[in-house]
DRENKOLKE-884637 format. One record per residue: residue in three letters; residue number from 0; x, y, z of N, C-alpha, C in turn. Coordinates in nm, 3 decimals, always signed. Atoms other than C-alpha are relative to their C-alpha. Example, Ala and Ser with C-alpha at 12.3 -4.5 7.8 and 13.67 -1.06 7.14 Angstrom:
<dodos>
DODO/aa/i/n_east/n_north/n_up/ca_east/ca_north/ca_up/c_east/c_north/c_up
DODO/ALA/0/+0.089/-0.119/+0.000/+1.230/-0.450/+0.780/+0.090/+0.120/+0.000
DODO/SER/1/-0.082/-0.119/-0.006/+1.367/-0.106/+0.714/-0.077/+0.109/+0.073
</dodos>
This chain:
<dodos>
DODO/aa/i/n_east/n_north/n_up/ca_east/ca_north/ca_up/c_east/c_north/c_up
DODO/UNK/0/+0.067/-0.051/+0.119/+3.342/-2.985/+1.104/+0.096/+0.002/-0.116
DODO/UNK/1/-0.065/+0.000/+0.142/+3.474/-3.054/+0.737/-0.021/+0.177/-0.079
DODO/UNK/2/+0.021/-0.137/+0.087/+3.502/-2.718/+0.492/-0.133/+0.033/-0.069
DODO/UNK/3/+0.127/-0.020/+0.044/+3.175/-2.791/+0.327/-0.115/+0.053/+0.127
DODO/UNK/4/+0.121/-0.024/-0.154/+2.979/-2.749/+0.702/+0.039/+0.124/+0.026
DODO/UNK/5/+0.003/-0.117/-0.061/+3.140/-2.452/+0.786/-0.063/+0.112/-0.106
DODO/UNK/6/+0.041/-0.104/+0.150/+3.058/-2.273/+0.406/-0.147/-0.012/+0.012
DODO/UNK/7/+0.097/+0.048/+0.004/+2.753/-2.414/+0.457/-0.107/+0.090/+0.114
DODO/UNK/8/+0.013/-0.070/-0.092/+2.698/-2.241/+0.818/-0.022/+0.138/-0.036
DODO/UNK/9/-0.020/-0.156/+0.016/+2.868/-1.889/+0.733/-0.122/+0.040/-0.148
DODO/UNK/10/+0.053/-0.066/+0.128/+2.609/-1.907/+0.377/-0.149/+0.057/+0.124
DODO/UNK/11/+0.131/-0.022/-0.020/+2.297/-1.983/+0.619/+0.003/+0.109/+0.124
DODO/UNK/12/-0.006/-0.166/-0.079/+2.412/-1.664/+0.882/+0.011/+0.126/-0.121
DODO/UNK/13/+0.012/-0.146/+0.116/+2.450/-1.413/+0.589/-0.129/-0.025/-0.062
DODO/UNK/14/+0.116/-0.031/+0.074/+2.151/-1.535/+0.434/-0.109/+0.089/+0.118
DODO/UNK/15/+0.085/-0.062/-0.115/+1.981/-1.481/+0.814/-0.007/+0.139/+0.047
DODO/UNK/16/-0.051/-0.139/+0.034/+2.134/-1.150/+0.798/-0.074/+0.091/-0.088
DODO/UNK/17/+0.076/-0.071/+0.133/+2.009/-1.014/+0.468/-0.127/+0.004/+0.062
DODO/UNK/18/+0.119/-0.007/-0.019/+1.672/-1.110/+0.568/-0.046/+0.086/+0.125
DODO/UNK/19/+0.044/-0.098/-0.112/+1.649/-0.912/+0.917/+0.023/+0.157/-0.072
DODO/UNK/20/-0.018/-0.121/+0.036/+1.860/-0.618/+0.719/-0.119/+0.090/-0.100
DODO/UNK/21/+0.095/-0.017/+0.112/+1.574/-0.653/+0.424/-0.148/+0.069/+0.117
DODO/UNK/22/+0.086/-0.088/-0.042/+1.307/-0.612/+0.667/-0.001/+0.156/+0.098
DODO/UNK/23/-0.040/-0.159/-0.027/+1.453/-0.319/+0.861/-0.034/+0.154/-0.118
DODO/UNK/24/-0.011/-0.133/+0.087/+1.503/-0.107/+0.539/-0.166/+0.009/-0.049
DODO/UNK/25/+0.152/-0.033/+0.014/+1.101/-0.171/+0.460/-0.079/+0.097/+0.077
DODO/UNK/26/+0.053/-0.107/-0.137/+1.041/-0.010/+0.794/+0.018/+0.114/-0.026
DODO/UNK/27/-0.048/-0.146/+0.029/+1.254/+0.276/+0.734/-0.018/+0.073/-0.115
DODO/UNK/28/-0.019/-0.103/+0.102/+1.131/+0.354/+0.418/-0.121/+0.095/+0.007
DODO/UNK/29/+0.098/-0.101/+0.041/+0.923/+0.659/+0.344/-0.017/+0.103/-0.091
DODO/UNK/30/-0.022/-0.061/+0.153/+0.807/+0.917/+0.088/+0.097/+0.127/+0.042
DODO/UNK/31/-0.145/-0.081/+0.014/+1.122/+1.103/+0.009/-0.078/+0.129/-0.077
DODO/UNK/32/+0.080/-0.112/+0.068/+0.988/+1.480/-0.008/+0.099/+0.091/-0.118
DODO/UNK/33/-0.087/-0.110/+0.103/+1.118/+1.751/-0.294/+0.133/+0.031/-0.002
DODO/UNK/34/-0.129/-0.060/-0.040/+1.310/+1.925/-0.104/+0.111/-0.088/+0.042
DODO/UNK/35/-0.118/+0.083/-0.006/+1.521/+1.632/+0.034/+0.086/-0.064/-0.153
DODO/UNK/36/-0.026/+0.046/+0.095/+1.511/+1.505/-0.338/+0.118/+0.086/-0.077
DODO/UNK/37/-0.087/-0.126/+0.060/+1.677/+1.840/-0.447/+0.113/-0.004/+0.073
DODO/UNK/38/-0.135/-0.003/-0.117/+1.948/+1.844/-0.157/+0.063/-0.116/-0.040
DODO/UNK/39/-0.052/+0.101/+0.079/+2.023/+1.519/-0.298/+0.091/-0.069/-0.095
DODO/UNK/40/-0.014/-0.078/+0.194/+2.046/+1.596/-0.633/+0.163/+0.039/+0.025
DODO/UNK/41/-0.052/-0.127/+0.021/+2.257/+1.883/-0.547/+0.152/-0.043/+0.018
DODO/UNK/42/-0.182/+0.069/-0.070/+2.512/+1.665/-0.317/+0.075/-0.073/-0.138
DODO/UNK/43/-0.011/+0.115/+0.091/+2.515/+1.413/-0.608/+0.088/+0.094/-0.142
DODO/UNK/44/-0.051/-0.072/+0.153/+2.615/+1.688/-0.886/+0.144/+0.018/+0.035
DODO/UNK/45/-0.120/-0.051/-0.026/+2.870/+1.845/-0.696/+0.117/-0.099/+0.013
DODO/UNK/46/-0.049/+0.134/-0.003/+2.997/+1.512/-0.608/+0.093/-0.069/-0.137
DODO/UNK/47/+0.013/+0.059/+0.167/+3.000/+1.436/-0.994/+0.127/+0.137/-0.111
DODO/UNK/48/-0.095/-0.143/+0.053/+3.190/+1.791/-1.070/+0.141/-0.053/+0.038
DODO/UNK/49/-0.094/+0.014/-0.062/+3.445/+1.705/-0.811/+0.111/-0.115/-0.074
DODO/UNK/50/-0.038/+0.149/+0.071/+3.495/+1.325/-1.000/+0.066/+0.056/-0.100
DODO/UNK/51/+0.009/-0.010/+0.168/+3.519/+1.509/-1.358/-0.055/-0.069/-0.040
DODO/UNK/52/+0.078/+0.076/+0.143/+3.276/+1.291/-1.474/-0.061/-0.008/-0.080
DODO/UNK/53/+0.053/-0.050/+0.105/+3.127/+1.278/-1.748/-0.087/+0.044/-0.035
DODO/UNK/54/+0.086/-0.134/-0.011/+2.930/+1.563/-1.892/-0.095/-0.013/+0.012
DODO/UNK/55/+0.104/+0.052/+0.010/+2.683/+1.365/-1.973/-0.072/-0.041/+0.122
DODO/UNK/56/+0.043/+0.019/-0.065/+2.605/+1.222/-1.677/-0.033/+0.140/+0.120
DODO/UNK/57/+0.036/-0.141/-0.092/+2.665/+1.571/-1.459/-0.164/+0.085/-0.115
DODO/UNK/58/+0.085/-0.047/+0.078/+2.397/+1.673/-1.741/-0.122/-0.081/+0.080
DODO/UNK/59/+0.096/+0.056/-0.060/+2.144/+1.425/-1.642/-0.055/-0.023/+0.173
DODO/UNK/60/+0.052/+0.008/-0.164/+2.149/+1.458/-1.244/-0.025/+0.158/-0.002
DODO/UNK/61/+0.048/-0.135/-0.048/+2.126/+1.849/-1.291/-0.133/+0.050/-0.043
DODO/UNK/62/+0.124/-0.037/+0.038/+1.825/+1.813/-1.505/-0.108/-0.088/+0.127
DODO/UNK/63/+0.050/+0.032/-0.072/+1.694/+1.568/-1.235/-0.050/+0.093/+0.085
DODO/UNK/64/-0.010/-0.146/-0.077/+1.786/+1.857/-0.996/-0.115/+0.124/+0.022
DODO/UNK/65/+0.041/-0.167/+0.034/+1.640/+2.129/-1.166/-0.212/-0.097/-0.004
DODO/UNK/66/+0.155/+0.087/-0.018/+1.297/+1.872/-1.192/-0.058/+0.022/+0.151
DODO/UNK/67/+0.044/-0.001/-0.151/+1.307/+1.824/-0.807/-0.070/+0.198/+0.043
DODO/UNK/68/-0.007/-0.149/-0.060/+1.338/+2.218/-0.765/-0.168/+0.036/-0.060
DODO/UNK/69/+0.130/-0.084/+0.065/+1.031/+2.276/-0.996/-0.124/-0.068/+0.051
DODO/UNK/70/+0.083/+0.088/-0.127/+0.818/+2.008/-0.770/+0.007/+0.102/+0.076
DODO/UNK/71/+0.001/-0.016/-0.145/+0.945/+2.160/-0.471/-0.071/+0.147/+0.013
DODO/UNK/72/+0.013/-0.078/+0.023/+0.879/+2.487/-0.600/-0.195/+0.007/+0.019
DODO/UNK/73/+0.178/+0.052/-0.014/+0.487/+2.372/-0.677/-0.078/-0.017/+0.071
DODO/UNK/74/+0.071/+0.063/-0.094/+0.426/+2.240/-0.388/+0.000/+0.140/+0.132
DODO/UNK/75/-0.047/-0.073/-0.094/+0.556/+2.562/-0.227/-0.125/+0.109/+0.010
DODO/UNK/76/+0.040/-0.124/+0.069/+0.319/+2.843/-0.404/-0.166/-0.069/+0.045
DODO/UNK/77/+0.153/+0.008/-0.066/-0.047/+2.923/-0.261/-0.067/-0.031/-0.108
DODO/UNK/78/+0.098/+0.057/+0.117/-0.316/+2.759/-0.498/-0.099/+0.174/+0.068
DODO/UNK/79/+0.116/-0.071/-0.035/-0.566/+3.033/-0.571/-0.128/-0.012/-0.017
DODO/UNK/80/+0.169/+0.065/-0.022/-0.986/+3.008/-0.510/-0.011/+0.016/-0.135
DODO/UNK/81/+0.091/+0.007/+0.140/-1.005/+3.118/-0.904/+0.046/-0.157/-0.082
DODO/UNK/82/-0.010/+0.125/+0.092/-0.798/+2.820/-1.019/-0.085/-0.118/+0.021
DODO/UNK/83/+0.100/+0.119/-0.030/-1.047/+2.564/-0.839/-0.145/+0.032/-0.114
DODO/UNK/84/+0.143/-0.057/+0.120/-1.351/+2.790/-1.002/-0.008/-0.050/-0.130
DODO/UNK/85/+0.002/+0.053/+0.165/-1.189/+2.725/-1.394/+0.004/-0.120/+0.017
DODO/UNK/86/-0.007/+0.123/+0.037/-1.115/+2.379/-1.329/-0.130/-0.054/+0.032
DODO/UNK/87/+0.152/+0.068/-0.026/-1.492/+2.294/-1.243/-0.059/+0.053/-0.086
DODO/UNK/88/+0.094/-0.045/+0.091/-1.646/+2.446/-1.539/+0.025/-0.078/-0.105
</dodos>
């Protein structure tokens, strides 16, 4: 085998690769709930504190954060029989 056959080989095993890894991660995906979104978040800030990086960006993952929390929060709290009542009138 010349250098072009073997580059040629190792491209068409990594491409064969990608494509089994691609459909794996389809499998494994699913809906990512609140609360994992928030735990997330949370790793991701602290993470971001630890770096010093910049404010800006620790700004924008804590408002993410604080988003997830107010979902998770929503989803947490008993709906009551009057709010169905006003919204049908």
């Amino acid at each position: 085998m010349d250098d072009d056959e073997i580059v040629a080989d190792m491209i068409d095993d990594s491409n064969e690769r990608n494509e089994e890894s691609s459909d794996e991660e389809i499998v494994n995906e699913s809906n990512v709930s609140a609360s994992e979104a928030f735990q997330a978040l949370e790793v991701t800030r602290r993470w971001l504190e630890q770096q010093h990086a910049d404010p800006n960006h620790l700004l924008l993952v804590t408002k993410w954060r604080d988003e997830a929390s107010r979902i998770r929060s929503q989803s947490l709290k008993q709906t009551s029989l009057l709010s169905y009542c006003s919204q049908n009138k």
